[in-house]
N, C-alpha and C positions, 0 to 999 in steps of 0.2 A: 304702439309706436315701435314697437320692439319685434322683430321676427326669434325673437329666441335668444341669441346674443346671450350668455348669461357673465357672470364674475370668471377673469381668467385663474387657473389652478396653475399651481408651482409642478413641475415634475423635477425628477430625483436629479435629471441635471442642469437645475436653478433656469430653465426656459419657462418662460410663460406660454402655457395651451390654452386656449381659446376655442368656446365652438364656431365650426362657419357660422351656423346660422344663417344662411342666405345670402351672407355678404358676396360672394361670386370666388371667382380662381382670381388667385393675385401671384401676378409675377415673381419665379421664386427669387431670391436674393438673400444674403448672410445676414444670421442676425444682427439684432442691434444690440446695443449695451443699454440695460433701462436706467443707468447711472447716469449718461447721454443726453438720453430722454430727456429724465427728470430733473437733473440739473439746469437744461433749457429751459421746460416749465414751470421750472419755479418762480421763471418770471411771472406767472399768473397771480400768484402770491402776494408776491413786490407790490406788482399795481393794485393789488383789492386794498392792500395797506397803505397807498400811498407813499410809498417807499423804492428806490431807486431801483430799477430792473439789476441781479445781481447780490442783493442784501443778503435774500435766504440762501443764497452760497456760499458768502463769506462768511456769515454762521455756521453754517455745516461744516466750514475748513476750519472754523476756531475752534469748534465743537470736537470732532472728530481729533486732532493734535489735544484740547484739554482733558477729552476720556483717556487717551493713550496718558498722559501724565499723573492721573487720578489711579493709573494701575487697573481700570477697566478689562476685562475681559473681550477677546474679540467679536464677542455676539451683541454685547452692547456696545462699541466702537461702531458696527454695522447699523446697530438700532439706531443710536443718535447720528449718525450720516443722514438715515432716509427722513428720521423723525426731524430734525433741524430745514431739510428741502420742504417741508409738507408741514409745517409748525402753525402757517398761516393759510394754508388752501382752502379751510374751511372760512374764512372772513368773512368770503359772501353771504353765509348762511344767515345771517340775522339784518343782513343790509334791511330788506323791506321792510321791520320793526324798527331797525333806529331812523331810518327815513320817515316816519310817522315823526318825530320827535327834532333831527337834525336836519338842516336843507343840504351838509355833506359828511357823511356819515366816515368819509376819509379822514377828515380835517381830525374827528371826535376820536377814530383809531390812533392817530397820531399823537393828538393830547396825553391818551392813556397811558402810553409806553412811556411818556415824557414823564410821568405825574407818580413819586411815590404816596400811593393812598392809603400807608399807614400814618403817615404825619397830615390832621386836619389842615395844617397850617399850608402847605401844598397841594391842598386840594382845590382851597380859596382864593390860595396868588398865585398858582402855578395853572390849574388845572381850568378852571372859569375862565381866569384872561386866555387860554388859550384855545379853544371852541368860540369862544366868543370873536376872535380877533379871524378864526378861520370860517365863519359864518359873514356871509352880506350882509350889508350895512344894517338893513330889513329885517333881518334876522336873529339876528345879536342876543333881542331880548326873549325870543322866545327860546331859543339855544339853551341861555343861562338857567329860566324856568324849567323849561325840561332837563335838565342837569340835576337842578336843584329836587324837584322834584316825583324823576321816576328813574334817577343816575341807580340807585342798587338793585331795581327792579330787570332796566335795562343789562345790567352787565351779566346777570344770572343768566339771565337768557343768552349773550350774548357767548360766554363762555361753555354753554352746554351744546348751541348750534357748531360753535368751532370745530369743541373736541369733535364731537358727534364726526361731525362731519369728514374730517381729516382723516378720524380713524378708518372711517367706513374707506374714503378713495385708497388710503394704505389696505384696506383688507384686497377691494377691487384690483389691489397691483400686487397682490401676493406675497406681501411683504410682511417680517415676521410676526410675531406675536408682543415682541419685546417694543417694536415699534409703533404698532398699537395704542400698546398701553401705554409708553409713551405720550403718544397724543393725548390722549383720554385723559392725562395729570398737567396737561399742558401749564393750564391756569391755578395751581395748587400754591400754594405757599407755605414757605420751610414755617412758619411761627402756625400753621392751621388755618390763616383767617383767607385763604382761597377758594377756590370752587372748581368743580359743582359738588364737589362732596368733602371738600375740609378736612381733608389728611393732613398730617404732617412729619415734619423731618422724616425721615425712614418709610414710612410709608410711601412717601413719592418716589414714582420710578426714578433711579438713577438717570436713565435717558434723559425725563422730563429736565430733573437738574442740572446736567449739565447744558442741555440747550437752555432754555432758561438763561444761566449767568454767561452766555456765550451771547447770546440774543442780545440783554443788554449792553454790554460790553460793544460788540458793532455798532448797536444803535448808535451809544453814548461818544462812540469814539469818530463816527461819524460825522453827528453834529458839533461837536468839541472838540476831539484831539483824544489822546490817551489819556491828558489832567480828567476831561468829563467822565470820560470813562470809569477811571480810579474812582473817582467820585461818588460817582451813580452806585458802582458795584461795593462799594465800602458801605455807602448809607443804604444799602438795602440788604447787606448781609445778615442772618439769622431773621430777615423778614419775610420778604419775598425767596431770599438763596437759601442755601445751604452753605453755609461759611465754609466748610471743607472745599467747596469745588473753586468760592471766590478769594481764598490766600491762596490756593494754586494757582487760578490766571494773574492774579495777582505777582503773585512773585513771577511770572513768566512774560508780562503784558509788552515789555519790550521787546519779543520776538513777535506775538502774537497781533500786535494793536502797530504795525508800522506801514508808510505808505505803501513799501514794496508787495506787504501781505496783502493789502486789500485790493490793489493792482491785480495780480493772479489768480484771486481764489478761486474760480471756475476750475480753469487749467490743474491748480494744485490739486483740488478738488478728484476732480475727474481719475489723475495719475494717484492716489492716495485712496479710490473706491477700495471697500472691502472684498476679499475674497474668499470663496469662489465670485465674482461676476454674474452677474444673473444678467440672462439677453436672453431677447424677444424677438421669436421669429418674425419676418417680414411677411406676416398675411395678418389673419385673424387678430392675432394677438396685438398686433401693432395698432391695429384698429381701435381695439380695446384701450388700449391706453389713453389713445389721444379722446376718446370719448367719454376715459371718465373727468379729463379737465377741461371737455368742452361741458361737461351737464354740470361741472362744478361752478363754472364760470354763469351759466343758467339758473344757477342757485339767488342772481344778482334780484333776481324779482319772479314773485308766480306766474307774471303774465310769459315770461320766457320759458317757462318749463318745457323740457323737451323739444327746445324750438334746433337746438344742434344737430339730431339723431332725424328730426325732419326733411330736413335742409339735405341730409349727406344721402337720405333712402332716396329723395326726389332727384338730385346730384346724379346720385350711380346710374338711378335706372334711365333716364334721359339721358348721359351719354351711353348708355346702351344699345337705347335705342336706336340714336343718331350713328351708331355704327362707330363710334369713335375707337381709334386701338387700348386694348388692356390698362397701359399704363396711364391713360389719361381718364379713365373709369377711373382705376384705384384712388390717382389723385385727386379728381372730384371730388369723392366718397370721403377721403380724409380731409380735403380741404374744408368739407361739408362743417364737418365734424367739430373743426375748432378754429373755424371764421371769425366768431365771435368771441374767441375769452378774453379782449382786448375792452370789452364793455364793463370788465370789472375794475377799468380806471375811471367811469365815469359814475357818478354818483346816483344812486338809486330813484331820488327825490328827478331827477332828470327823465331815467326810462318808466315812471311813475307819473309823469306829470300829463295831467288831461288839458291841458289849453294850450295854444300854441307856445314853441318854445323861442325864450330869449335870443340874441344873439352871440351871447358865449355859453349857454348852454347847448346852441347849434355848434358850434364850433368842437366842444367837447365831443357831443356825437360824431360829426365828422372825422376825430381821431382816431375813434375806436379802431376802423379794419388798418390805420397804420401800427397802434399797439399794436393788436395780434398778430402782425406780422414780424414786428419788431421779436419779440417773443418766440415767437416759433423759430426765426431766423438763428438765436441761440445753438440750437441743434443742425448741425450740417448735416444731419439725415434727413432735416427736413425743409431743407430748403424751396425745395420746388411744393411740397405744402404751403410754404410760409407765401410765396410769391401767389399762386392761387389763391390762398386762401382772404391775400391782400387786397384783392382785387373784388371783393363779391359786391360791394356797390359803386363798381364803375359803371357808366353807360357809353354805349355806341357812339351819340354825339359830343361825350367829351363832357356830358354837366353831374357826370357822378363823383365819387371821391374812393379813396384821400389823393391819388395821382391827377384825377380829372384828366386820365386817358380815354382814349378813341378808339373808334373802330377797329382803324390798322394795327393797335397794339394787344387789342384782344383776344385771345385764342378761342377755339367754341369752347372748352371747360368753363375757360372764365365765363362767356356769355351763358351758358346752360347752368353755373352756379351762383349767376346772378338773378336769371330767371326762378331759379330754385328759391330761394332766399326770399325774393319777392313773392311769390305766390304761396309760402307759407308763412310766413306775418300775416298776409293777408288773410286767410282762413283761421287766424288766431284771433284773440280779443286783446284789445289792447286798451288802456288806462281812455283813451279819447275817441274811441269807437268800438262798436259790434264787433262779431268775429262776421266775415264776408261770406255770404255762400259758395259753391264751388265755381258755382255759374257764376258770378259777381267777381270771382276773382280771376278767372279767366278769361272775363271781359276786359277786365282793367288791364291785364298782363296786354292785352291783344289792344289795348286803347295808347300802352306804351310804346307797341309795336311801331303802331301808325305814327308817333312823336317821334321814330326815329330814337329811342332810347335803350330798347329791346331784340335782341337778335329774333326772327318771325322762325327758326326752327326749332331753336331752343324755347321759344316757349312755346310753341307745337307741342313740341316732343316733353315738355314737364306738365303741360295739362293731359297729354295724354295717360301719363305715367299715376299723376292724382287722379282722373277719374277710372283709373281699371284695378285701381288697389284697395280693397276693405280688408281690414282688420279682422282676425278670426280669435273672437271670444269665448270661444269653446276649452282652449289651454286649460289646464289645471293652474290655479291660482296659488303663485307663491307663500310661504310662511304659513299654510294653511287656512289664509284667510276667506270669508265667504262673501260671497256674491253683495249683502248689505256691508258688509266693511270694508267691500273693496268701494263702495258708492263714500260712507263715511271718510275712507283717506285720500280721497281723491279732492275731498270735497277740503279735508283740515290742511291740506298741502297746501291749498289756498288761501291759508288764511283764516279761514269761516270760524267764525264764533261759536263755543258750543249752541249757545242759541238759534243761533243760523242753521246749524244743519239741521236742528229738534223742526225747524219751520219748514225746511225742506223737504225733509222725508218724512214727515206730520209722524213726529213722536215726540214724548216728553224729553223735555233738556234734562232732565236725570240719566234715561234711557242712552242719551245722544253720550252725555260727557263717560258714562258705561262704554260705549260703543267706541268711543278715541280710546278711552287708557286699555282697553283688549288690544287691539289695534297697536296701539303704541308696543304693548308688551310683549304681541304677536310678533314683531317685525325686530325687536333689541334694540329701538331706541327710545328716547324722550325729547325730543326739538321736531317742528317743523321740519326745520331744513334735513335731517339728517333724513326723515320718513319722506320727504320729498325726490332726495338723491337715492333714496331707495326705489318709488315709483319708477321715477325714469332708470335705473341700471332695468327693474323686471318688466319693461313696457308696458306700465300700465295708464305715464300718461298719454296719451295717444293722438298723436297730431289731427288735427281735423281733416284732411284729406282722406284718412283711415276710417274715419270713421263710419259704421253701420248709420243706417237711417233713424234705426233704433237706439242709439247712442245721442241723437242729435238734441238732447235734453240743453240748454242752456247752464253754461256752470256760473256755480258762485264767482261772484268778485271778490278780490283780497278786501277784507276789510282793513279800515283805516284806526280801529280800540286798538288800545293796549291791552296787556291781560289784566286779571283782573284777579283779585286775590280768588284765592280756592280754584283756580282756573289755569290749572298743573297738568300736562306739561307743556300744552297746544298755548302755543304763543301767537295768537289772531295781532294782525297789524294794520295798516289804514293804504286806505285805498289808492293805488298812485296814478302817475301825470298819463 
């Protein structure tokens, strides 16, 4: 899936380099500010949480003023800036295991934050009534059972795909060390009883701590006022906090927790970035960016894996082809890229679901390309992304969404990124059908055409672009991995049960569950997700279109288990809609 592309490097003056990698000439233009950036996408965050677009900036602005007061050092003021935008970008990482368990794995994230789970007694009247009350009528009772009975199994996992996850798009975005590791302690708590490794007081990064008691603090002050707030952050001092960091907001909250501050915090945000500035040239790099929160956003379920980085290779080279000018390539190409991270407001049990869908579960879908635009739109650099990118399921007669625009108001990007979009789903597998041949799917692109729904050059010109592209398996395989472990991760990125793979590749499940944890150690993680977001940054998962003849193996389906004791660190999950 990948022509090369790899992690961008910092250079000595705080710009992000990037390789081409094939991505083509891009229009030169001044860098950007990845403070900008990332500030804008962190609405991606917001939504995987359920949480108002904007949350994870007014954390990073409570954050960043509570380090300066804490007498922090300016390298961790910087850490907890990036680390506070990026606290939640890994969420999506375990959606497809709590969707085995939750019918809205949003509702279940919400609870949590709400719920201190060192007092039992808030577990039972806070934490149940409220998964319960955010599940269908239908559902209520299986919610509670799954709570009740695989609630600490779940959060382990839960809190190891996070960290995993976050750290790894902070590595991707050349962001420091301090930040990282940050992430990494995200879920730790000052009394030891956190995870995934149960440090305590002093052993957690400072960073982690002060986001942490800056996180709750918004939440609290959110839903309640500053009294919640006080509240929340009082009863969970020396628990979850570190007391030291919550008598400083503490004594401070009335600057800190008022309507004016939560009003600006983007703005405040932005003019308060640490310095030096780090910016990111306008080609490669920029690219890179918006591609590690499009595969992050991907992370929502297996069957999307690397469906972003599809989308933007079909994108570019079709308007290429089509002759289209420079700047309307680029935009493709980025629009490609993060079309979709708007689907991590919908719930996974939805893009999981094999039977047809409800009528508010349709509607949910239907949102998704106005999220993503909403989100993108945060960033005035990325405006004309965000409007393209809004647009990738409009059609010609007006029966697409979320505008249910027409013809007249479609440009060819738009129509060649819709085209795009369509014909690689389709060559994907999805929870309610086969993955389509190439010929199947570019009969169907071509059956749109005649509906009057599909522009006829644009999908010309993108079946053109899938049938003259194979994949070249020859590269040297990242991490050192070999040729049977790269079949092994490709296969546990899905899901797949150590059992499953041992059926697959007809070896013993001793040998198989051997071949994950090499694998897992090979690459420097433990989660699914994080070895999954690791696939797609080194192109290994590889869109169907790319594919060699020889490659045309059928893959596993996500499975629908939970893990299973001794069944460390591959977290297999159940199979969705």
């Amino acid at each position: 899936m990948d022509d090369g592309i790899p992690q961008p490097r910092w250079s000595p003056d705080n710009a992000v380099m990037a390789r081409a990698g094939g991505a083509g000439p891009t229009p030169a233009r001044s860098p950007v500010r990845l403070a900008e950036l990332v500030v804008g996408l962190s609405g991606v965050a917001d939504l995987g949480m359920g949480l108002p677009v904007g949350s994870a900036a007014r954390v990073a602005d409570v954050g960043v003023q509570l380090a300066g007061r804490l007498g922090c050092g300016r390298d961790d003021v910087a850490a907890v800036f990036w680390a506070a935008l990026l606290q939640h970008i890994g969420c999506t990482g375990y959606s497809h295991e709590v969707s085995a368990l939750f019918a809205d794995e949003t509702a279940v994230k919400r609870a949590s934050l709400a719920t201190d789970f060192t007092r039992p007694r808030e577990f039972l009247l806070g934490y149940l009534p409220r998964i319960a009350a955010g599940a269908p009528p239908g559902d209520r009772l299986r919610s509670l059972r799954s709570a009740l009975l695989h609630g600490r199994q779940m959060t382990r996992g839960y809190r190891a795909a996070n960290c995993e996850t976050a750290a790894g798009v902070a590595a991707r975005l050349g962001l420091p060390a301090a930040t990282r590791q940050g992430l990494l302690h995200m879920f730790e708590w000052w009394n030891g009883g956190g995870g995934p490794n149960g440090l305590r007081g002093g052993q957690i990064s400072i960073v982690a701590r002060v986001v942490n008691t800056a996180g709750y603090a918004v939440f609290f002050d959110r839903i309640g006022g500053p009294p919640a707030a006080r509240t929340a952050l009082a009863r969970r001092s020396g628990g979850y906090l570190d007391p030291a960091a919550v008598a400083v907001l503490l004594a401070h909250a009335h600057e800190l927790l008022t309507p004016q501050a939560a009003g600006d915090a983007s703005d405040r945000l932005l003019a308060a970035e640490p310095t030096p500035c780090r910016l990111v040239p306008d080609g490669p790099a920029l690219d890179e960016v918006l591609r590690v929160f499009g595969e992050a956003a991907d992370l929502k379920s297996p069957f999307l894996h690397g469906h972003c980085t599809s989308v933007a290779r079909l994108a570019e080279g079709a308007c290429r082809r089509l002759g289209l000018p420079e700047r309307a390539v680029v935009l493709a190409r980025r629009a490609g890229l993060v079309q979709d991270v708007g689907r991590v407001a919908v719930p996974s049990s939805v893009w999981e679901h094999a039977g047809p869908l409800g009528s508010d579960a349709w509607q949910q879908v239907r949102l998704h390309a106005y999220q993503s635009e909403q989100v993108l739109s945060r960033s005035r650099h990325l405006a004309d992304v965000a409007r393209l990118a809004g647009s990738h399921h409009e059609r010609l007669d007006g029966s697409g969404y979320h505008r249910g625009a027409a013809a007249a108001e479609l440009p060819t990007a738009a129509r060649v990124l819709a085209a795009a979009d369509r014909y690689a789903a389709l060559v994907a597998e999805r929870p309610h059908r086969p993955p389509a041949s190439a010929a199947r799917a570019a009969s169907e692109l071509r059956a749109d055409v005649r509906a009057g729904q599909l522009d006829p050059d644009a999908v010309q010109a993108v079946v053109a672009i899938a049938e003259g592209r194979r994949a070249d398996r020859s590269a040297r395989l990242p991490a050192g991995l070999t040729a049977r472990q790269l079949e092994v991760l490709l296969l546990l990125v899905r899901g797949t049960s150590n059992r499953e793979i041992a059926r697959r590749l007809t070896i013993s499940t001793r040998t198989a569950e051997h071949h994950v944890q090499d694998v897992y150690g090979r690459i420097g993680v433990s989660s699914r997700a994080a070895a999954a977001l690791f696939a797609m940054e080194h192109g290994l998962v590889q869109p169907a279109w790319m594919s060699s003849p020889a490659d045309d193996r059928a893959p596993a389906r996500p499975s629908r288990s939970l893990p299973t004791a001794g069944h460390r660190p591959h977290d297999p999950t159940r199979r969705a809609p």
